[in-house]
N, C-alpha and C positions, 0 to 999 in steps of 0.2 A: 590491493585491488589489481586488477589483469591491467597489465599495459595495452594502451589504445592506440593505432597509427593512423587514424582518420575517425572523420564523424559518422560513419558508418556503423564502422565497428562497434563505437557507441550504442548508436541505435539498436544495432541488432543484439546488442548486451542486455539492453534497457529489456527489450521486445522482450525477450527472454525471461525476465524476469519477472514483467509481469505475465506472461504464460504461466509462471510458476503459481504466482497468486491467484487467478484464476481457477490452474487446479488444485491450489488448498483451500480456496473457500468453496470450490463444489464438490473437495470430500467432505469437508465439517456440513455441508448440509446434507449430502448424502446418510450422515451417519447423527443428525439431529436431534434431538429424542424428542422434538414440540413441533409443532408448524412455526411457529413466532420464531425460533430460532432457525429455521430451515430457510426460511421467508429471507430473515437478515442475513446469512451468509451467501444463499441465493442472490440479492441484490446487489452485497459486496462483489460477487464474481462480475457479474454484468458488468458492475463498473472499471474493472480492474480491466476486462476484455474491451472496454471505449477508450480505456489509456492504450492498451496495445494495440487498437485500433487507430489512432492518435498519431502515434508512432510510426506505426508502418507508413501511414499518409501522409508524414512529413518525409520520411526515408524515400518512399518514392518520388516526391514532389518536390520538398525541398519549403513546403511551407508551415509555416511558424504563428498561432494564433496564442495569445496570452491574458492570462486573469489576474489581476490586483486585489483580490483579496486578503484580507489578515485573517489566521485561525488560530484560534487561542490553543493553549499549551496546559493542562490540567496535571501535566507528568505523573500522572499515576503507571503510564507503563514504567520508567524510573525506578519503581519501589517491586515492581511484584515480578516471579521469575518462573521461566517456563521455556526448558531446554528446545522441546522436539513433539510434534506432533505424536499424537496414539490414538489407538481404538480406545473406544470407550470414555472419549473426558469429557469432565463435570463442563456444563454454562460457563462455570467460572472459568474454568484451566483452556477453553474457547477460547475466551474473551483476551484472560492472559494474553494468549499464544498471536491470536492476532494482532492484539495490539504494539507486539514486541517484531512480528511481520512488517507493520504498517511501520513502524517507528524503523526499521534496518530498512527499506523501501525509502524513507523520507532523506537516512542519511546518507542510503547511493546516489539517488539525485543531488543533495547537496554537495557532494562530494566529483558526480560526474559536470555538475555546471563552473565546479573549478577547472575541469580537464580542457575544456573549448574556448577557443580563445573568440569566436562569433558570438555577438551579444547577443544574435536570433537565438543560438543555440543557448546558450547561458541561460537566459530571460525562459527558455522553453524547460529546460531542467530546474528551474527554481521554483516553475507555474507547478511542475509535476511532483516534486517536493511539497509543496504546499496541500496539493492533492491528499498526498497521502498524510500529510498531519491532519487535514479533514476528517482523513478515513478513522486516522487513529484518536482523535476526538471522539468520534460517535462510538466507537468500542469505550474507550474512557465511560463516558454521560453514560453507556450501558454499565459498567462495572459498578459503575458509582452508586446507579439507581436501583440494581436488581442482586449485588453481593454486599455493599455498605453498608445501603442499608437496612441490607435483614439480620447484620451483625451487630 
């Protein structure tokens, strides 16, 4: 991971990255083949764009709002693999892809709330963490429901 020399730096890491998830879930809807799936990766972007929204407004401000939620863990990204985004992929090799996104998103956060020694900041990287095992829950409940079990 990049060496960090302030909470900045962080943040504009973080910003950054979820920029990037923003624009991979509005290529995968751009390149959809349903509404139903266009709809869901549309929806993921928006969200993905209120964490970088998040971000930026604490980076400027300095302030720290946090959720205590628990979100269960299903690991089905764990088992199923999927290098690199392409034109042309299956619902499933989506779902894969994202969830393996969301899940490498969950473990930067984990990983940048050990780099801060602010419990604001920590508690704020754990909240965003969380977030994204959300995210990668609801890709899960979809894999589960719509390639499982039609196998």
């Amino acid at each position: 991971m990049k060496e960090f020399t302030n909470i900045n730096d962080i943040l504009t890491f973080a910003i950054d990255r979820e920029q990037d998830a923003v624009d991979f879930y509005n290529r995968l809807a751009q390149n959809a083949r349903n509404d139903e799936m266009r709809k869901t990766f549309e929806q993921f972007a928006r969200e993905e764009m209120g964490h970088k929204a998040r971000l930026a407004k604490i980076k400027k401000e300095g302030v720290v709002t946090l959720s205590k939620e628990k979100v269960s863990d299903l690991k089905i990204a764990d088992y199923v693999v999927l290098d690199q985004e392409r034109d042309n992929m299956t619902y499933e090799q989506a779902l894969v892809l994202a969830m393996k996104r969301e899940k490498a998103a969950f473990k930067l956060y984990m990983a940048l709330s050990e780099k801060v020694d602010s419990n604001d900041f920590k508690n704020l990287f754990l909240s965003l963490a969380q977030e994204e095992s959300r995210h990668k829950l609801r890709f899960e409940l979809e894999y589960d429901e719509y390639v499982l079990k039609e196998n």
